[in-house]
N, C-alpha and C positions, 0 to 999 in steps of 0.2 A: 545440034540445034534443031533438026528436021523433027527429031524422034518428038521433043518437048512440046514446040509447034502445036504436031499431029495429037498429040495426045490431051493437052491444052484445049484446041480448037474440039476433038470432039467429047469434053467434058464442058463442052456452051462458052466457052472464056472464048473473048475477040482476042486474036494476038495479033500485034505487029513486030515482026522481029528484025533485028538489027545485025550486022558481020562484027562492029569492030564500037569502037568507042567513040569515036569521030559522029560515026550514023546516030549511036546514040544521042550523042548531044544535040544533032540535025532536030531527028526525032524528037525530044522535049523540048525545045522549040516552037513546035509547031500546034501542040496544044497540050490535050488532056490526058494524062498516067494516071490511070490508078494503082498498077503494084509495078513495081520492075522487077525482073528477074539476070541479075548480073552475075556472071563469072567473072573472077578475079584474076584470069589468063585471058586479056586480050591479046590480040595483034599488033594491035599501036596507039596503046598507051596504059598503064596499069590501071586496073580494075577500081585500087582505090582511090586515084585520081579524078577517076569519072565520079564517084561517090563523092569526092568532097564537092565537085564544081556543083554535082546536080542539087544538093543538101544546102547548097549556099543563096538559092533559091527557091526550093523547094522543101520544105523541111516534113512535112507531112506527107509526102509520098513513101508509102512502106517497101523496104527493097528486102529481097532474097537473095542471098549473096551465095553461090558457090566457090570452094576453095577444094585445095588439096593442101593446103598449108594453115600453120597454127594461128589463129586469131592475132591480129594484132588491137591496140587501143582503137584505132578507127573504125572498126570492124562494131563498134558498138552503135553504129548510126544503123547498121543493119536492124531488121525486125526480125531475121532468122535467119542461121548458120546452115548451110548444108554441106558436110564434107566429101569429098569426093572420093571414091566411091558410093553415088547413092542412087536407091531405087527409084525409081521414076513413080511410084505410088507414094513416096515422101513427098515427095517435092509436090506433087497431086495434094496430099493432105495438108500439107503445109501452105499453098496459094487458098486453098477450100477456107482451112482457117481463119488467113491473113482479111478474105474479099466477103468473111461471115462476122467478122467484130465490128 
């Protein structure tokens, strides 16, 4: 998460980052997202879970979902797949993309 952060922050993007799913939710809450960046291996509570709650109010917030595992049907509320193993210049190009449509 530090690496993402750091590399985020110094390609100009404000980041606030979150441990676990719970923060997450804290976190939207409390105002304005514009992209989320989720892994699908939280701590305490599955990745796709945070996705349906946030999507049920939030529908137009574009999310990047990493995984290490095969897509499932929910997986299509994402805006883009990154599998795990991936380069941190993907994931770079792929937020560039998501914050330039």
């Amino acid at each position: 998460r530090d690496g993402l952060n750091f590399m985020l922050s110094q390609s100009g993007y404000p980041v606030c980052a979150v441990a676990n799913g719970a923060q997450g939710l804290e976190r939207f809450a409390q105002g304005r997202i514009d992209l989320m960046l989720l892994d699908l291996s939280l701590p305490d509570m599955p990745g796709d879970r945070l996705l349906t709650r946030l999507k049920t109010h939030a529908t137009a917030i574009p999310v990047i979902i990493f995984t290490g595992f095969a897509p499932d049907p929910l997986l299509a509320e994402a805006t883009k797949i990154l599998f795990k193993p991936f380069r941190l210049e993907d994931l770079l190009a792929a937020v560039n993309h998501v914050v330039t449509e």
